[in-house]
C-alpha positions in Angstrom: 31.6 -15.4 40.8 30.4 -18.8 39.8 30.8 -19.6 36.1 27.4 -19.2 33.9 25.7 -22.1 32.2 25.6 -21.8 28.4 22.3 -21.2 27.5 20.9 -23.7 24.5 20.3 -22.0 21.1 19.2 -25.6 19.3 15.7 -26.2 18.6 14.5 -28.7 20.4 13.0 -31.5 17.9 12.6 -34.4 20.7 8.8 -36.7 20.3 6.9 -34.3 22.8 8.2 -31.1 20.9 5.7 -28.5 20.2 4.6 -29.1 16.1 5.0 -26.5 14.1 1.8 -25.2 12.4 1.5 -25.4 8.4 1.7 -21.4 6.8 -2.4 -20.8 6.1 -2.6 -18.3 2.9 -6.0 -16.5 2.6 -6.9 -15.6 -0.7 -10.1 -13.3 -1.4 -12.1 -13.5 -4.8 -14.0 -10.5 -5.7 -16.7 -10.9 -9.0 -16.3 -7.6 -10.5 -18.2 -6.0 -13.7 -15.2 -4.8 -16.1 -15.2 -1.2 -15.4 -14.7 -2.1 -12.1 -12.2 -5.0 -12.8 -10.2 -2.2 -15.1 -9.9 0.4 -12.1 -9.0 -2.1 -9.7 -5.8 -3.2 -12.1 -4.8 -0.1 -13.2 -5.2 2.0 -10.1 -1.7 2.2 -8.8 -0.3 4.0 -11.3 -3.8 6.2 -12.8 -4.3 7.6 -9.1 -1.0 9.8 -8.9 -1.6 11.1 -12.5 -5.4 12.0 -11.7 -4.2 13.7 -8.6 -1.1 15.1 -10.2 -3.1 16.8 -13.2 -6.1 18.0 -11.2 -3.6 20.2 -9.4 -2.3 21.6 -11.9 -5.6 22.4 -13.9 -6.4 24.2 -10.1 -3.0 26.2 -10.6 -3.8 26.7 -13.9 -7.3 28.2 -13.2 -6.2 30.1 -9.9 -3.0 31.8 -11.9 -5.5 32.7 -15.0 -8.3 34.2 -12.7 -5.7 35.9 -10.5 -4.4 37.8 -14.2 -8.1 38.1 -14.7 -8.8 40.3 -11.7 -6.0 42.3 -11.5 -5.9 43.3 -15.3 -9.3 44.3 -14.5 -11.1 42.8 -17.1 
C-alpha cells in the first residue's frame, strides 16, 4: 500500500481565490396602530396565560355542569 497524500485543511487566500460575500441582514418595518403595536410586544408571554386560563374556566364550567346534572337540579 502506497502512502496517502495529506489532504490540505488551509484556506486558500491566493489573488484568484474565491471572495467571500459580505453577511446581508434583512430587516422588516411594520407601521402598526398601538393596539396592534401592544399585542405584537407582549404576545410571548400573554398567549400561554390566555390559553392557560381559558382551560381552566372550560374545566371549571364542565366540573360545575357535570355536579349540576347529576345532583339533578
Amino acid at each position: 500500500m502506497s502512502k496517502q497524500k495529506k489532504k490540505r485543511n488551509k484556506v486558500y487566500s491566493g489573488a484568484d481565490a474565491s471572495v467571500s460575500r459580505p453577511v446581508i441582514t434583512r430587516i422588516e418595518a411594520a407601521d402598526r396602530n398601538k393596539l396592534s403595536q401592544w399585542w405584537f410586544d407582549r404576545k410571548s408571554t400573554l398567549k400561554p396565560i390566555l390559553i392557560t386560563s381559558g382551560v381552566v374556566i372550560l374545566v371549571v364550567w364542565f366540573i360545575f355542569e357535570m355536579i349540576r346534572v347529576f345532583s339533578g337540579a
